[in-house]
N, C-alpha and C positions, 0 to 999 in steps of 0.2 A: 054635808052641804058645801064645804071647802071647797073641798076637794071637787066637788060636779062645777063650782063655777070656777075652779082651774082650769078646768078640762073645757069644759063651755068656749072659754075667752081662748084658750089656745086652739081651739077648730076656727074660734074667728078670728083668729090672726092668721093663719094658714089659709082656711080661705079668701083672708082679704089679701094675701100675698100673692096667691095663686091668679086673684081677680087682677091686681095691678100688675104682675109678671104677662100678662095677654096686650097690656098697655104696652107700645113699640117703642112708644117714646120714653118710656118710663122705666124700662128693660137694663139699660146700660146703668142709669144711677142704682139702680136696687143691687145691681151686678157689681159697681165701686164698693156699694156702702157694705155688701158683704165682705167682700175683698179687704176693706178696710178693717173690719170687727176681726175678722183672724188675722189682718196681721196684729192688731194691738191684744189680740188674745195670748198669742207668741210672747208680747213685748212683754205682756202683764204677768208670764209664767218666769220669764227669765228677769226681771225685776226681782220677787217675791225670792226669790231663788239666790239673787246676788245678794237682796238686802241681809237676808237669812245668814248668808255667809259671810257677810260684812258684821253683823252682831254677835256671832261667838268673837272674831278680832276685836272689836270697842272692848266688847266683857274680858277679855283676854286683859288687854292694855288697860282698863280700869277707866275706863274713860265714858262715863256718862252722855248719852244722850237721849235724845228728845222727836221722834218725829210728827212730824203735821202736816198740813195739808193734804197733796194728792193723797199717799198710801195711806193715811187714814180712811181720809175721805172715801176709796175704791170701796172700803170695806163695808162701805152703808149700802150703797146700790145691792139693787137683784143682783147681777152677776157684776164681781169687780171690774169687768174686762171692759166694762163699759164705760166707766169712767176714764178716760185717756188722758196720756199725763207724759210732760217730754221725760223730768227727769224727778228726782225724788230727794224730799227736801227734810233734813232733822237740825234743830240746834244742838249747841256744846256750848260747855261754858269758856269765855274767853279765856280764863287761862289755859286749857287745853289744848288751844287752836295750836301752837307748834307741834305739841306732841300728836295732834291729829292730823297733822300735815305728813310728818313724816311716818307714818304708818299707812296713811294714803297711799303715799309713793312707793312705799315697801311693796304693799299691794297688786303696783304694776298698774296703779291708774294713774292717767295723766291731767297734770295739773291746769289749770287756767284761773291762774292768782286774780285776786281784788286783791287790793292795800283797804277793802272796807270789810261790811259785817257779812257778805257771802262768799266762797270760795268755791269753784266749781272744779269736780273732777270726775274724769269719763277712762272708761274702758274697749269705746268706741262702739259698745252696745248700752250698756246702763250708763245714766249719768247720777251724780248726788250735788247738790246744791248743802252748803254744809254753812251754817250760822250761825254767829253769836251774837245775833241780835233776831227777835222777830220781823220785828219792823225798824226803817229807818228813813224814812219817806215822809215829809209831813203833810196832808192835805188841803183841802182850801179854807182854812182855819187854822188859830193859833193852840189847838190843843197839842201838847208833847208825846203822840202817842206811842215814840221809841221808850221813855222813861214808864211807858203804862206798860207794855208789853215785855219790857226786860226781867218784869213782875214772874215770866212767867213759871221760870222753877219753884216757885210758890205756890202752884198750881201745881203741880206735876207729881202722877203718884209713881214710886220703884216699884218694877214689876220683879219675880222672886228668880233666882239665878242667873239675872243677866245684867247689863249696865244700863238696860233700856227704862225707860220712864213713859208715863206715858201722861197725858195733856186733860185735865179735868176738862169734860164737855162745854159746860158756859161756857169758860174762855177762853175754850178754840173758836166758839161760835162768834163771840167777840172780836176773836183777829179773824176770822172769814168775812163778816160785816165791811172791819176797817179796810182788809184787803180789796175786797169786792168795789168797796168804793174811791180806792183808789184807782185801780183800773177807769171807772168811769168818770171822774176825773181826768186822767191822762187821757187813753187813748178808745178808751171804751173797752167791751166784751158782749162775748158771746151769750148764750144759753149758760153756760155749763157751771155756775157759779150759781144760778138760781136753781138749778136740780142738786146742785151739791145744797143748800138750804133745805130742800124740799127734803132728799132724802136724810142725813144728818138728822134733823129734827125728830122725823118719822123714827129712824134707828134709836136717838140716842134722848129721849124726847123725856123718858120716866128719870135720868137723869141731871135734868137739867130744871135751875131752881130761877124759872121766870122774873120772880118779884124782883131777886138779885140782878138777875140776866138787864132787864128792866132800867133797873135805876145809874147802873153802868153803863148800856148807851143814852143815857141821859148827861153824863160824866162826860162820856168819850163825844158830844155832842152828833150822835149816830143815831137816835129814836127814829127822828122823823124818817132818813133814809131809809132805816130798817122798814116802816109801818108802810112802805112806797116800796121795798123790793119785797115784802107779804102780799101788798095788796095786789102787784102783777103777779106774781107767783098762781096767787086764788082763780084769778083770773086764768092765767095759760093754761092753768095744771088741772086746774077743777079739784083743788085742797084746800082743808082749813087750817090758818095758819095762828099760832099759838100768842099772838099782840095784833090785837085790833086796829084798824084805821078807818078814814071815809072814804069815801066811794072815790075811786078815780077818775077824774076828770075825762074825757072821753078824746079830747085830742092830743091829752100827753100820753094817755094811752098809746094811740095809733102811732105817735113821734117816736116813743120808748120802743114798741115792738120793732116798727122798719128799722131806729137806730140797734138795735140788740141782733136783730139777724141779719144786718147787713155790718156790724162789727166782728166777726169770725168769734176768735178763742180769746186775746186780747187787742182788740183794734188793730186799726192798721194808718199808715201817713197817708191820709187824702184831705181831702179839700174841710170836708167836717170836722176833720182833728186836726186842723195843720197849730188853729190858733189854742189847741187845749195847752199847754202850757204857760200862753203870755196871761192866757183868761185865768189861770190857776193861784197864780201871783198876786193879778189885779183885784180877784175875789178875796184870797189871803190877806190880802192890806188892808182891806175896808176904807181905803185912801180913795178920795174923788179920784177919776179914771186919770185926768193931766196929770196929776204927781204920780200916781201908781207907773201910768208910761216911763216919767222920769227915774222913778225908783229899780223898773226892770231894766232901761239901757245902764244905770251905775252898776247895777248889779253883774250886767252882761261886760263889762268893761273893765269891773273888780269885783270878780268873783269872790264870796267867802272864804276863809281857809275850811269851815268846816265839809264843802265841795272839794275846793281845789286838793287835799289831802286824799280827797278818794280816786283823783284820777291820774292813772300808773305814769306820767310823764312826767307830772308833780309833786311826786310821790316824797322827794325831797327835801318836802315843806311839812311831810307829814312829824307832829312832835316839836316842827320849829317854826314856829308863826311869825318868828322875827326876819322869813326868809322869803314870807310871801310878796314886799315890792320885787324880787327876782322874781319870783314867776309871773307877777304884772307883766313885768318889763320882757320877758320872752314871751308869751303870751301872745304880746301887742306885735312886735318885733314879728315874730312868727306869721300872722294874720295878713300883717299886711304887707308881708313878700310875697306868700303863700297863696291867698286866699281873700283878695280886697275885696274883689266886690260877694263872696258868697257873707262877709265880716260885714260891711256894708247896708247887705239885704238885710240881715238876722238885726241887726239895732234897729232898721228901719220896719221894722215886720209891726212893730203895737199903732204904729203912723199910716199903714197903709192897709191895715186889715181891722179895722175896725169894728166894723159890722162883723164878721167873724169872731172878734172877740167878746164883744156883745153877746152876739147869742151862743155862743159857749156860757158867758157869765149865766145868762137864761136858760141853761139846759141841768148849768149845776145846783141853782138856785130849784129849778122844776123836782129834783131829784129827791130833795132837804136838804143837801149840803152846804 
């Protein structure tokens, strides 16, 4: 019986393809979006193929890691090829980060250093995103969820002759959550974060211990967003999804879908997202909106060290904190030889967009967050 409704749904996809290929106008996208499926078919063979060969080298060099995300993720889908992904992302433990650097380079890939928790390096066809931290982003809330997720080699089980580990289910799902809702927060996204939920789950579902799952985004103050990306989910997908919720309100609905496919893969700078960061802040603080304003231009004026240490120009402060009025002082100096009025606009941005930041506050509030 399987097998006839394989068979079954696959003549109706061939013929509904054949139907909509007679469609003229409809001819050249179907025409892209195949174009596009082999090339990420290609991408997705010589990935698999590089990571392959980058894992005898870690197990070689004795060096531990960890991956997550995409190449996980590829593996739930029908076919992995579908899942697209720029580059490929595992942790290491900070102390290894030198000795993974320089085996990098041995390697013949080229580097593109952070002074923070990611490192990125390319061979001009694969990339890897290489971490010693999951997270380090906080969202619009004061939970620490770098300190939850550096948990994660506590999770992680050794697989048998290599240096590779691999990521207990729950809490990868837990940092796909945080992730996911970070994106929507900042700048927004696409689809492709609720099909990685959908299938994930579906793949990895008899492994994964709900009640735990559960009380954790309860922790990580993530429930409600979770039981709001199920309850669309149920919706788009026509799936049942494993934490109940109430029925979705029928206009955040409609708000959620236009913003969700009109955000590509992860948003983009336009008018919708220009105020997602000052509204991130001001929702962060819990501070009446006046003082939050006042709090984001101090902040924009004297940046943290625990910022300013991660950006490569002030990288000199990174370790010495008693070095940060220097970087004020160039900073400022810099800004405004440079760049007055773009310095200018950016303090004046929480004063003139107002309404923008409002309903940003009202979209992450819409969310659970």
């Amino acid at each position: 019986m399987g097998g006839r409704a394989w068979i079954g749904r696959s003549c109706c996809n061939v013929q509904c393809r054949d139907n909509l290929s007679r469609i003229p106008a409809l001819q050249s996208i179907l025409e892209e979006l195949h174009a596009g499926f082999v090339s990420e078919a290609a991408h997705s063979v010589a990935r698999q193929q590089d990571l392959a060969q980058l894992e005898q080298q870690l197990t070689q060099a004795e060096i531990p890691f960890l991956p997550f995300k995409g190449s996980v993720l590829s593996q739930c889908y029908p076919a992995p090829q579908l899942r697209t992904m720029g580059d490929t992302d595992f942790l290491i433990r900070g102390k290894d980060r030198l000795h993974c650097h320089q085996l990098m380079c041995s390697l013949h890939y080229t580097p593109k250093e952070d002074p923070g928790a990611v490192w990125t390096y390319s061979d001009g066809v694969v990339t890897y995103e290489i971490h010693s931290h999951m997270f380090y982003e906080p969202l619009a809330n004061q939970v620490d969820y770098q300190s939850y997720f550096d948990q994660a080699w506590r999770f992680a089980r050794p697989l048998l002759d290599t240096s590779r580990y691999e990521l207990d289910e729950g809490f990868h799902f837990l940092y796909l959550m945080a992730h996911t809702a970070k994106h929507i927060i900042n700048k927004g996204c696409g689809l492709r974060p609720f099909l990685d939920m959908v299938f994930f789950i579906q793949q990895q579902n008899r492994n994964m211990n709900w009640v735990w799952i559960t009380q954790q985004l309860e922790e990580l103050d993530l429930l409600a967003f979770t039981q709001t990306c199920f309850a669309l989910c149920e919706k788009w997908f026509g799936v049942s999804m494993p934490i109940s919720s109430s029925p979705l309100e029928e206009s955040f609905f409609l708000e959620a879908t236009e913003k969700v496919f009109a955000d590509g893969i992860f948003g983009h700078i336009n008018q919708q997202n220009r105020a997602a960061a000052i509204a991130k802040q001001v929702h962060r603080s819990r501070l009446p909106r006046s003082l939050a304003f006042l709090a984001d231009t101090w902040k924009k004026i004297f940046p943290p060290y625990r910022d300013m240490r991660h950006v490569p120009w002030y990288a000199f402060v990174n370790h010495r904190p008693y070095l940060m009025p220097v970087a004020w002082s160039y900073r400022f100096l810099y800004c405004l030889v440079h760049k007055p009025k773009a310095s200018t606009d950016r303090l004046a941005d929480p004063y003139t967009h107002q309404e923008e930041i409002a309903a940003r506050e009202n979209l992450i509030t819409s969310w659970g967050l």
